[in-house]
N, C-alpha and C positions, 0 to 999 in steps of 0.2 A: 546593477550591482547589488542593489537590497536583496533581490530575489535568490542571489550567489550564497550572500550573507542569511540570509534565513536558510537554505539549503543547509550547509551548514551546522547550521544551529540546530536543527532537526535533528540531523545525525547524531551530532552531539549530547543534547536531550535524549536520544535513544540508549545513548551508551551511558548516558549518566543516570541514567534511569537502572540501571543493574547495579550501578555503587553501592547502592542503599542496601540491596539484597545480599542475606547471606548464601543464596544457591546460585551466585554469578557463575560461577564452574560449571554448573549444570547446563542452565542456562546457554552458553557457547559452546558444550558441546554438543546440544540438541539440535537434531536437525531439522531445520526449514524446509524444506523441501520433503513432501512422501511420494512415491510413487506408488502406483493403483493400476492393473489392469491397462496396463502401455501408456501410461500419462501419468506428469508429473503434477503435483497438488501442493497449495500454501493457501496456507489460511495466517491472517493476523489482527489484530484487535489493540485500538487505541482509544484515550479516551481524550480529546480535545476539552480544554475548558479557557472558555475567555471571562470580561470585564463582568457579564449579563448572562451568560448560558453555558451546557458544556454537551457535548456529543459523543457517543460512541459511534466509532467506527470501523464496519468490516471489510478489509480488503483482503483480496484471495486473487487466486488466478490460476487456469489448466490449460495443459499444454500435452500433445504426442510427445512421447521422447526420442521418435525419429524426428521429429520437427527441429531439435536445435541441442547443446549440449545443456547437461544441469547447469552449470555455471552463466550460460548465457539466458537460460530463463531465470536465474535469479537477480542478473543485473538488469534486465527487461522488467521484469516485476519491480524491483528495487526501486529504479527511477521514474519509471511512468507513475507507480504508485506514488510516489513522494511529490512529483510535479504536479500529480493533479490534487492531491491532497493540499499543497501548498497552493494552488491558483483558487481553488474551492476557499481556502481561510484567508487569503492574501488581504482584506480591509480589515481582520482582526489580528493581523501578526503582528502589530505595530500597537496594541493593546499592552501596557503593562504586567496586566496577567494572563495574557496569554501560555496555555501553559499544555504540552504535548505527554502525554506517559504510557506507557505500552500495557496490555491488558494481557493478562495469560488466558483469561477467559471472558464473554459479553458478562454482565450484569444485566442481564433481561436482553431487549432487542436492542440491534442495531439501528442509530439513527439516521447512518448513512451506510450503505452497504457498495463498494465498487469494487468490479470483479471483471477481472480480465479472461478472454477467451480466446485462444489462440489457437489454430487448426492449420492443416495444411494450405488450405487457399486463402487466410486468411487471419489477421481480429479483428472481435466487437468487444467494445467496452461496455459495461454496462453501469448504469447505478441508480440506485432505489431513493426513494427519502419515503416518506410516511404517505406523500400525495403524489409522487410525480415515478414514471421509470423513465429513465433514456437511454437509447443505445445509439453509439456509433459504431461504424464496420465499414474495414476497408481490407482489401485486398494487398496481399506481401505486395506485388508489382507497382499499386499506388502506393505504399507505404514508401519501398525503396526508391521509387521515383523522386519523391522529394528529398534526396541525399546524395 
């Protein structure tokens, strides 16, 4: 139930994160999603800050646009991006200052970088930190296997 309620809270912090601006208009009507050469492309940029540290992060994700409709890669990106974003901070979300805000652009490099990659037979996730890469990959058939 914590996990539902920071969910949540995310979102919300994302959207309250445009109050402040005066180009919200803009803003919502810019689109997330480009498409390039038969595939769609999102790039985004947040800057986490807890009690002791803060981190920028870049999440992106590409996709064939025979592969699936725009709307379904943006809620595929949407929420895997958020759940892992959210499992990766989960011991400092309960941090007092913990604190989420959207980046229109890095401020030098990213300190974590996850990036989705999705293909016809398949995704691998990937992500960077300063010392370590990891990927996982699995196949549509194992993916929708477990659902």
């Amino acid at each position: 139930m914590k996990r539902l309620i920071f969910f949540f809270l995310l979102i919300l912090v994302s959207f309250t994160s445009l109050k402040g601006q005066s180009n919200w208009r803009e803003k919502f009507k810019k689109d997330l999603v480009t498409i390039d050469d038969g595939k769609y492309h999102i790039e985004e940029y947040a800057l986490i800050t807890t009690n002791d540290d803060s981190y920028q992060i870049k999440l992106s994700a590409i996709a064939p646009t025979d592969l699936m409709s725009r709307d379904n890669f943006v809620s595929f990106y949407s929420t895997y991006g958020t759940v892992l974003i959210l499992k990766m901070f989960e011991d400092y979300s309960q941090d007092k200052d913990f604190d989420i805000k959207q980046l229109d652009e890095l401020i030098g490099e990213p300190d974590i970088s996850i990036s989705f990659i999705l293909t016809n037979s398949g995704l691998q996730v990937k992500i960077e930190t300063d010392d370590k890469v990891t990927r996982q990959t699995i196949t549509w058939d194992d993916y929708f296997s477990n659902y």
